[in-house]
BAZAPA-666852 format. One line per 8 residues: number of its first residue (from 1); their letters; for each residue x, y, z of C-alpha. Coordinates in nm, 3 decimals. Layout:
N
NUM	a	X/Y/Z  ...
# end
This chain:
221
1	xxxxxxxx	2.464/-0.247/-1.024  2.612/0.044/-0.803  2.813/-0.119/-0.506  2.514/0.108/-0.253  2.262/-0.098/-0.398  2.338/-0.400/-0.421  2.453/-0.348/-0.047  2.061/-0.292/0.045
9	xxxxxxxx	1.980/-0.588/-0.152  2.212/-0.790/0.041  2.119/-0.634/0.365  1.730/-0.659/0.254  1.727/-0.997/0.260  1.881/-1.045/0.590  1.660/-0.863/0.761  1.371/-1.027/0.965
17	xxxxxxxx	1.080/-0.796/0.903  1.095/-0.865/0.531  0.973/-1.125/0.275  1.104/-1.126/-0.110  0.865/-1.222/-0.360  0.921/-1.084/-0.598  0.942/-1.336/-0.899  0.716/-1.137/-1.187
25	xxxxxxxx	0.584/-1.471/-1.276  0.511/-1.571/-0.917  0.213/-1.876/-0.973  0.229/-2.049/-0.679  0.126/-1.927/-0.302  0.343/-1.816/-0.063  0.348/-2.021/0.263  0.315/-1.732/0.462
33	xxxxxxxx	-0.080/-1.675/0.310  -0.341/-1.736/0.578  -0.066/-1.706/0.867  0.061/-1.394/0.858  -0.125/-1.310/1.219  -0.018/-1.627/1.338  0.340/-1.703/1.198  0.448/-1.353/1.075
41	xxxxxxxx	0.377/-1.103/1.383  0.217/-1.391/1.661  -0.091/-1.251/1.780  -0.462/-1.152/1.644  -0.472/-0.799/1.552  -0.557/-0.647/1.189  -0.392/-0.643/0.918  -0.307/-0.301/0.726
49	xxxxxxxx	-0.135/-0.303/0.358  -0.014/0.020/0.164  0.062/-0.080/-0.201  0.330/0.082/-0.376  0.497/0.209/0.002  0.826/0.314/-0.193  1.041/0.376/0.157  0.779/0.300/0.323
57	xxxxxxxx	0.726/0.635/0.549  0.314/0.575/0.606  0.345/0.240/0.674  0.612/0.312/0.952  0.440/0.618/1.099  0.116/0.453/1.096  0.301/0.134/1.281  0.400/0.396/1.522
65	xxxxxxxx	0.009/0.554/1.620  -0.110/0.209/1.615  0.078/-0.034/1.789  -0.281/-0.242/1.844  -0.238/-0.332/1.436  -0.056/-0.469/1.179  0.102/-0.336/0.882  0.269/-0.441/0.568
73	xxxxxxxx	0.405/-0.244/0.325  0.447/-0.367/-0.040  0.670/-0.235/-0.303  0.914/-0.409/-0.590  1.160/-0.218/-0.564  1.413/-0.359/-0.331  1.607/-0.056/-0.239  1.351/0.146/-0.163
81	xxxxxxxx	1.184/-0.132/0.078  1.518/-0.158/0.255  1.495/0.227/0.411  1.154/0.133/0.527  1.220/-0.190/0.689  1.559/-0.049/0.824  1.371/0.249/1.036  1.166/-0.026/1.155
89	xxxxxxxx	1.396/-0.225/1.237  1.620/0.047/1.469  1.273/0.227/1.607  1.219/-0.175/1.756  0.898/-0.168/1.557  0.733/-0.530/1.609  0.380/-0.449/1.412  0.540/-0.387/1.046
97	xxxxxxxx	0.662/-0.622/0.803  0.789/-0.582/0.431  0.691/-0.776/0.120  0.859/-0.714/-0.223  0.604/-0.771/-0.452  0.461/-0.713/-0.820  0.136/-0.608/-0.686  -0.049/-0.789/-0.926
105	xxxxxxxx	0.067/-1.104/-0.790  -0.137/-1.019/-0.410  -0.385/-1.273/-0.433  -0.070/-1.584/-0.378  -0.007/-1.386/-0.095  -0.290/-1.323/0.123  -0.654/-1.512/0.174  -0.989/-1.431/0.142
113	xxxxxxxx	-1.038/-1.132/0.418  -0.752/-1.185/0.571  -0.665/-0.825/0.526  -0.900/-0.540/0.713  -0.758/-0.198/0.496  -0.579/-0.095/0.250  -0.394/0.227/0.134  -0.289/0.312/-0.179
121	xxxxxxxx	-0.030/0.600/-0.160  0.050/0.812/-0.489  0.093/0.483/-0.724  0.269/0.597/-1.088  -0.075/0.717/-1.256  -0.009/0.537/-1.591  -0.173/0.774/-1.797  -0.107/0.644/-2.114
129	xxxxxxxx	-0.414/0.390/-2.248  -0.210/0.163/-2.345  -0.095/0.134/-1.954  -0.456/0.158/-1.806  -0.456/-0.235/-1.690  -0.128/-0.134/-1.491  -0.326/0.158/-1.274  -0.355/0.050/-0.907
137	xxxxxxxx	-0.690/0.116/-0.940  -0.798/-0.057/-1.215  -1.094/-0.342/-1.223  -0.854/-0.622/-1.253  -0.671/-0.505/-0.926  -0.950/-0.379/-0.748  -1.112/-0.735/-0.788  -0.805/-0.845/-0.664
145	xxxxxxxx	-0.814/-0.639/-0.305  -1.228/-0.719/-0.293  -1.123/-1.115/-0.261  -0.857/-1.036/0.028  -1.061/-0.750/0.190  -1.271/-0.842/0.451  -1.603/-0.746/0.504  -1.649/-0.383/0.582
153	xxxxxxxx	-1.313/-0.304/0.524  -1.158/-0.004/0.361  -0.956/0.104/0.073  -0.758/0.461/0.105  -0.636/0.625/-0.199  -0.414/0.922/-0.198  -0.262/1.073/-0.519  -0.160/1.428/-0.680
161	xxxxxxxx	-0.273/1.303/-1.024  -0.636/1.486/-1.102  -0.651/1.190/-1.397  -0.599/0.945/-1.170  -0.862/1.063/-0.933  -1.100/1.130/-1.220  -1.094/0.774/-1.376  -1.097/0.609/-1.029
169	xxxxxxxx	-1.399/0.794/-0.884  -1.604/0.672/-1.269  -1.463/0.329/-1.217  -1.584/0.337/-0.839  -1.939/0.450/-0.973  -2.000/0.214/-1.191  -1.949/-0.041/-1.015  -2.018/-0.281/-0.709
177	xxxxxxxx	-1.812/0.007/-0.450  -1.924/0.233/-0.225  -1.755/0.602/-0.177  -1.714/0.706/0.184  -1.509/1.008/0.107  -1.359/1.186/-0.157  -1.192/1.528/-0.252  -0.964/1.665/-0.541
185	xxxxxxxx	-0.792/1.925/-0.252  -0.756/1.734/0.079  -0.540/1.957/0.229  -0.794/2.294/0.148  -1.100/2.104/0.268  -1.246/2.179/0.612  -1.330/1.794/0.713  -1.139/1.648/0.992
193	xxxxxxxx	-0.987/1.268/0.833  -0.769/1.016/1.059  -0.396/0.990/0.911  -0.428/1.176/0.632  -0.114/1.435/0.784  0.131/1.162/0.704  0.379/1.358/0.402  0.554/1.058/0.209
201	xxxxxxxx	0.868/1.160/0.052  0.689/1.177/-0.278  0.415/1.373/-0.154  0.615/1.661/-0.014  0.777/1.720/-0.355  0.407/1.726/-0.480  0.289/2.003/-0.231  0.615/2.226/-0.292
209	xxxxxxxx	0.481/2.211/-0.614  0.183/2.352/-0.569  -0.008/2.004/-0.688  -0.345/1.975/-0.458  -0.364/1.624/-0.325  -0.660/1.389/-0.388  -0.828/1.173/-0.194  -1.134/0.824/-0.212
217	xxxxx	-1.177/0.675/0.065  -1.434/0.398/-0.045  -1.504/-0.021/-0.002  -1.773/-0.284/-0.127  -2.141/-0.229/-0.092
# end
């Protein structure tokens, strides 16, 4: 492992705003489930999650425009987490915390509604069929948010794959879900969204490539 790396690894798990799970095989909850309000950031507020943060950019700007939630960013990869929780960690930022996490493992993690939104921020697309159960947005997972969502809550998906977007929005409708919002070119279209302006590493490479960005906003009916 290149000595830079495995300095962030060792760094990562020093740092206070962060909690490593990220055994593939986790089977067993985390003690932290149900208490993350009350042992994790001490007060009452919400609780926000972006899957798949990578270094963790919206997670930290959001933590920034709303210092009246909480957020918690969740990636597996451990050197990407640590640039995230780093910035947050010099900017003083009290409402963010880190988990490294297979996401598929989320449900040993959190209790039933004890999360009020989630956003899903330009997850690998997995195009090939043989890959679908690994999409972000497949049944299996989005089963898996429903039990930890609470009611009325949200689900935010942003992503410059068209497939994606395409076999999402069919999944969406043909199921128990409700769309609030959706476009194939956010970024062209004329309505006015909340945090939407937030350019993730990732998605900047997208736009200087010309690659429209899509957008669901949707949660359970």
């Amino acid at each position: 492992m290149p000595k830079n790396k495995l300095r962030k690894f060792t760094e990562l798990s020093n740092l206070d705003n962060v909690i490593e799970a990220s055994d593939y095989n986790l089977q067993q909850d985390l003690e932290i489930k149900s208490r993350w309000k009350s042992d994790f950031f001490r007060n009452t507020n919400p609780i926000v999650l972006e899957l798949g943060c990578g270094k963790g950019e919206y997670s930290v700007e959001l933590a920034k425009r709303y210092p009246q939630k909480n957020f918690i960013g969740i990636d597996i990869k451990g050197n990407r987490l640590w640039k995230g929780a780093t910035v947050a960690t010099n900017q003083q930022l009290n409402n963010i915390g880190f988990l490294r996490l297979s996401i598929q493992n989320i449900k040993f993690c959190f209790t039933e509604g004890e999360v009020d939104e989630i956003w899903i921020t330009f997850p690998d697309p997995q195009i090939k069929r043989r890959r679908s159960s690994k999409r972000l947005t497949h049944p299996s997972f989005l089963n898996s948010y429903k039990n930890i969502l609470c009611p009325n809550g949200f689900i935010h998906l942003k992503t410059d794959s068209r497939f994606l977007y395409g076999y999402t929005i069919g999944i969406l409708n043909d199921s128990f879900y409700k769309i609030y919002d959706s476009t194939h070119d956010l970024y062209s279209s004329s309505m006015e969204r909340n945090d939407i302006d937030i350019i993730t590493f990732y998605e900047k490479k997208f736009l200087d490539l010309g690659l429209p960005i899509n957008y669901i906003k949707f949660g359970f009916a």
